[in-house]
C-alpha positions in Angstrom: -25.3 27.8 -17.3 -23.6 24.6 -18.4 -20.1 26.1 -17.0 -21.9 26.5 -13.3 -23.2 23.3 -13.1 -19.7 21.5 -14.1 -18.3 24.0 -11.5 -20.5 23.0 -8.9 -19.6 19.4 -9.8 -16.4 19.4 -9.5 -16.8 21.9 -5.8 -18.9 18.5 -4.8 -16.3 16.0 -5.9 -13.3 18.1 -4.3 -15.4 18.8 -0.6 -16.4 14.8 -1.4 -12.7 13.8 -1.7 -11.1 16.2 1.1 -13.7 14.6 3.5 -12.3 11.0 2.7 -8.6 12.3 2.9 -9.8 14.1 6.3 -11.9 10.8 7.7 -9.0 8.2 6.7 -6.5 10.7 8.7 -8.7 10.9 11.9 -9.4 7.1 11.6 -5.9 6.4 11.3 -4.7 8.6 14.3 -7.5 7.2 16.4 -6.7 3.3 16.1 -2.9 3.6 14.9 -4.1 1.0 11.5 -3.8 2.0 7.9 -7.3 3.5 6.8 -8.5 2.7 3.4 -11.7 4.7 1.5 -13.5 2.4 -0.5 -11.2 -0.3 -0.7 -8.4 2.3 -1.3 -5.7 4.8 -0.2 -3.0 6.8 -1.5 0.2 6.7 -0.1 3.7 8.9 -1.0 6.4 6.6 -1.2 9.6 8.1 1.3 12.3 6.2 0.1 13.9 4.7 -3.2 14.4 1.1 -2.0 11.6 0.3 -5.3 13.4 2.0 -7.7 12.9 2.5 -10.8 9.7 1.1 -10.5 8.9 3.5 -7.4 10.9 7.0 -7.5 11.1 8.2 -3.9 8.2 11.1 -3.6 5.8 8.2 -5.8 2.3 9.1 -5.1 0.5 5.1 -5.1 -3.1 3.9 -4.5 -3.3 1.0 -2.4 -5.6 -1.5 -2.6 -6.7 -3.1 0.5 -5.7 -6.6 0.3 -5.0 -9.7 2.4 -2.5 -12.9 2.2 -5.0 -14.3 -0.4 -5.3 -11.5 -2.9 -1.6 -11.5 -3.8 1.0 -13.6 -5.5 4.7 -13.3 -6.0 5.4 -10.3 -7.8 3.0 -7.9 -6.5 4.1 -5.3 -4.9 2.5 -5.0 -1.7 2.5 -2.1 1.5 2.9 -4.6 5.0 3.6 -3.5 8.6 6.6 -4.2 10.8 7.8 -2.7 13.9 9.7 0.0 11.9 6.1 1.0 10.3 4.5 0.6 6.5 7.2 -0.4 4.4 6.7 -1.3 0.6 8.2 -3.7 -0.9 7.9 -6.7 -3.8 6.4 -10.2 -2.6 9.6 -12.3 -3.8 8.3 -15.1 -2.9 6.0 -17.6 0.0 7.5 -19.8 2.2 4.4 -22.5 2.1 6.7 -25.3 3.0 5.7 -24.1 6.8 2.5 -25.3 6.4 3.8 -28.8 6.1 5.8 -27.9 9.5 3.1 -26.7 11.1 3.8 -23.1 11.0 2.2 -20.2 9.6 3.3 -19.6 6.1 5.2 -16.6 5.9 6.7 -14.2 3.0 9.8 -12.7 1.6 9.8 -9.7 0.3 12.6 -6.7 -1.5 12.8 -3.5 -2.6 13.5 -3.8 -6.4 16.9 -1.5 -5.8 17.6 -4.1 -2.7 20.9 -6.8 -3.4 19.1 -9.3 -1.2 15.7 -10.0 0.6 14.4 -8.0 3.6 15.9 -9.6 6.6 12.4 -9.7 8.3 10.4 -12.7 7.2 6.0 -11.8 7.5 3.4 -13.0 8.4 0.1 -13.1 6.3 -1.3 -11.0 9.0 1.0 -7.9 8.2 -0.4 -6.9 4.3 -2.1 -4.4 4.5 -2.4 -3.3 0.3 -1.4 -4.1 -2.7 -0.1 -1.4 -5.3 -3.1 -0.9 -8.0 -1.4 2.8 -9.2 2.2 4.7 -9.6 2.6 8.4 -10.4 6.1 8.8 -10.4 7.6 12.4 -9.7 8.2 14.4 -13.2 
């Protein structure tokens, strides 16, 4: 009796979960932006530009976060016009604000020489990494 119900618990938490999954995929082909659940979505990491931190195949949770939830160090998940790239916030260019520009941010892959090429805007962040499960 006990055994049923935590087998129909977990049944409810796996239908529960695969909806999410299913809802942020049809969101996210529908309006092209990143879909979170909660506040959160996993992502599999394609390339080993974060390593060793970030072993290409990484499975990490995102947490949805803008240009004032993160500091230099975090490693955060932004868009350019090559798609989601993540990377490590190396550092905030806030001397633009005394220009009169928009502040923007530098960031590297940990297994990088030098800083990406592309300088952001705050507007592009889309997470922050909460979680990594590296591949075995």
């Amino acid at each position: 009796m006990v055994l049923d119900a935590m087998m129909t618990v977990i049944t409810a938490a796996a239908v529960f979960a695969a909806a999410c999954c299913l809802s942020m995929i049809v969101r996210e082909k529908m309006t092209g932006e990143m879909a979170f659940a909660f506040g959160y979505k996993p992502v599999i990491i394609e390339s080993g530009s974060m390593e060793p931190v970030i072993r290409t195949g990484a499975y990490v949770l995102l947490k949805k976060a803008d240009y004032t939830e993160v500091k230099e160090g975090d490693i955060i998940t932004f868009y350019t016009d090559r798609g989601y790239v993540t990377h490590r916030l190396a550092g905030i260019d806030e001397g633009a604000f005394g220009r009169g520009e928009e502040a923007y941010l530098i960031t590297r892959g940990d297994a990088n020489r030098i800083e990406d090429h592309e300088r952001l805007a705050p507007s592009q962040i889309r997470g922050k990494v909460t979680l990594i499960l590296n591949p075995l």
